[in-house]
KEKENU-365657 format. One record per residue (C-alpha): residue in three letters; x negated, y, z. Coordinates in Angstrom, 1 decimal, padded with zeros to 4 digits. Layout:
residues N
PT   code        u        v        w
PT    ALA        X        Y        Z
...
//
This chain:
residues 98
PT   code        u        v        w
PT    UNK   -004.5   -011.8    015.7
PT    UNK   -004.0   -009.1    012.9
PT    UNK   -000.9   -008.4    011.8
PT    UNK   -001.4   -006.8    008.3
PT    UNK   -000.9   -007.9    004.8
PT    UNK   -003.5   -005.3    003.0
PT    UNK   -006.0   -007.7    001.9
PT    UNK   -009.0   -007.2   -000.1
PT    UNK   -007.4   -009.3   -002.6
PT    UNK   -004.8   -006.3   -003.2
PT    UNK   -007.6   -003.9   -003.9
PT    UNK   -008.4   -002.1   -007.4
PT    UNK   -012.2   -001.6   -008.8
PT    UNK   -013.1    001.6   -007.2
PT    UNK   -011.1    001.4   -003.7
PT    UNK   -013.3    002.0   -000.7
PT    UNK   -011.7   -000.5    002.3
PT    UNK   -012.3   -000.8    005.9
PT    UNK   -012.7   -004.4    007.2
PT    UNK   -010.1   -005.1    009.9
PT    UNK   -010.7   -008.9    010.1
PT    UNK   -010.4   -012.5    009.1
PT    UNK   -006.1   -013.3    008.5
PT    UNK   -005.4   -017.0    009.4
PT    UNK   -005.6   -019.7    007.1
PT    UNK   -003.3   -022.7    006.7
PT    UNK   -005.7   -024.6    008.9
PT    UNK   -005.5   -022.4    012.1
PT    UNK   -006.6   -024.0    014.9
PT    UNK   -009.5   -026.4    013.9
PT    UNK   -012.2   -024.0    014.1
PT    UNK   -012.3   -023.2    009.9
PT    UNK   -011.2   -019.5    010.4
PT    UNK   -014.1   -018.8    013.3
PT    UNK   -016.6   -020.6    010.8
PT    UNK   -015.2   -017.7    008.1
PT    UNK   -015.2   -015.5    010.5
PT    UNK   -019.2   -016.2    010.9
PT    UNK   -019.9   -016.8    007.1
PT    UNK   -018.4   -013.7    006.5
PT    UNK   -020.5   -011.8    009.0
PT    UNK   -023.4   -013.2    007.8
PT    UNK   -023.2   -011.6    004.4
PT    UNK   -022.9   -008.0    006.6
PT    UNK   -018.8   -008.1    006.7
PT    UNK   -017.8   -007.3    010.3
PT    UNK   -014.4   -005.4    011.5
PT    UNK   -015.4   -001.6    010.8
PT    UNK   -017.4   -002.1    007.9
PT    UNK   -016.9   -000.1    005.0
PT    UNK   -016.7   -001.7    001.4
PT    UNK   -016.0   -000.7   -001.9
PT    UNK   -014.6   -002.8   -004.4
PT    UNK   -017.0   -003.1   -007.8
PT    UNK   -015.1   -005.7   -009.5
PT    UNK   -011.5   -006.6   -008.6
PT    UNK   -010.0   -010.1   -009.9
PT    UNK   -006.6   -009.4   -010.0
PT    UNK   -005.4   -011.8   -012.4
PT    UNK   -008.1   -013.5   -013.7
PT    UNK   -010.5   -016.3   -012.2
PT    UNK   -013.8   -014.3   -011.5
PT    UNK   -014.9   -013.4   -008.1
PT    UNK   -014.3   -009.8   -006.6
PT    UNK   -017.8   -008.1   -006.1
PT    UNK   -018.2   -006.0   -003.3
PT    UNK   -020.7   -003.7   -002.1
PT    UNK   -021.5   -003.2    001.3
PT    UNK   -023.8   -001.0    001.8
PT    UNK   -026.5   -001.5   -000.6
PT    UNK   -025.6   -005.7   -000.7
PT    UNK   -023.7   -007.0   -003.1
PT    UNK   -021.2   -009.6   -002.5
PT    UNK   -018.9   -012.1   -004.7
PT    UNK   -015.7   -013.5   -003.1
PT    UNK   -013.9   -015.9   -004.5
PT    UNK   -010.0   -015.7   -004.1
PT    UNK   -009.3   -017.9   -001.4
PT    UNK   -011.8   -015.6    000.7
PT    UNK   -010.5   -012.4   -000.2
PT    UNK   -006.6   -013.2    000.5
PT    UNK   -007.8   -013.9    004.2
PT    UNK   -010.0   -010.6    004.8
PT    UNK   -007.7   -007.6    006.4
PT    UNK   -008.2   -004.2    005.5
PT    UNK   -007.5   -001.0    006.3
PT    UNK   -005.7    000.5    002.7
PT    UNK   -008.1    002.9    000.8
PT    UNK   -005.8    006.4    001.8
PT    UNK   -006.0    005.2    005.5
PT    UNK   -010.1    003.9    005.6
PT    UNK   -010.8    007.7    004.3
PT    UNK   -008.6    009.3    006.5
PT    UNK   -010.2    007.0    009.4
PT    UNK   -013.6    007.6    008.5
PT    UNK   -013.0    011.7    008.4
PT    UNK   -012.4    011.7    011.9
PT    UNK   -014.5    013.4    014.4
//
């Protein structure tokens, strides 16, 4: 299970993330986060993938867009709390090493 609280929810338009995972959701244990889990890699996001955040929602209704790679993605809020990131400083720092 990961154990963080950076979400992609917490990000800023502009912040580059790495995907650590799919958090649990209130209904843990009846299958809904493995469905997430396989929704979300469907749309290409998979631990290790690098995203960058085009539009952020913090405090309004609209979806987060996200690119990954050249796909685009909107995320509604719900979804976004529950994916685990590595924090912007640390997903560069990450990806610079050898």
């Amino acid at each position: 299970m990961i154990s963080t609280t950076d979400t992609v929810a917490q990000l800023r338009s502009g912040d580059e993330a790495t995907m650590l995972g799919v958090l649990p959701g209130n209904a843990s244990g009846n299958g809904a986060d493995d469905l997430l889990a396989n929704r979300l890699a469907g749309m290409g996001l998979l631990p290790g993938v690098r995203m960058v955040v085009l539009r952020g929602a913090s405090g309004t209704a609209r979806p987060t867009l996200l690119a990954v790679g050249e796909t685009r993605i909107a995320l509604a809020r719900e979804i976004v709390n529950r994916i685990a990131v590595v924090p912007p400083r640390t997903a560069k720092s990450v990806a610079d090493r050898p």
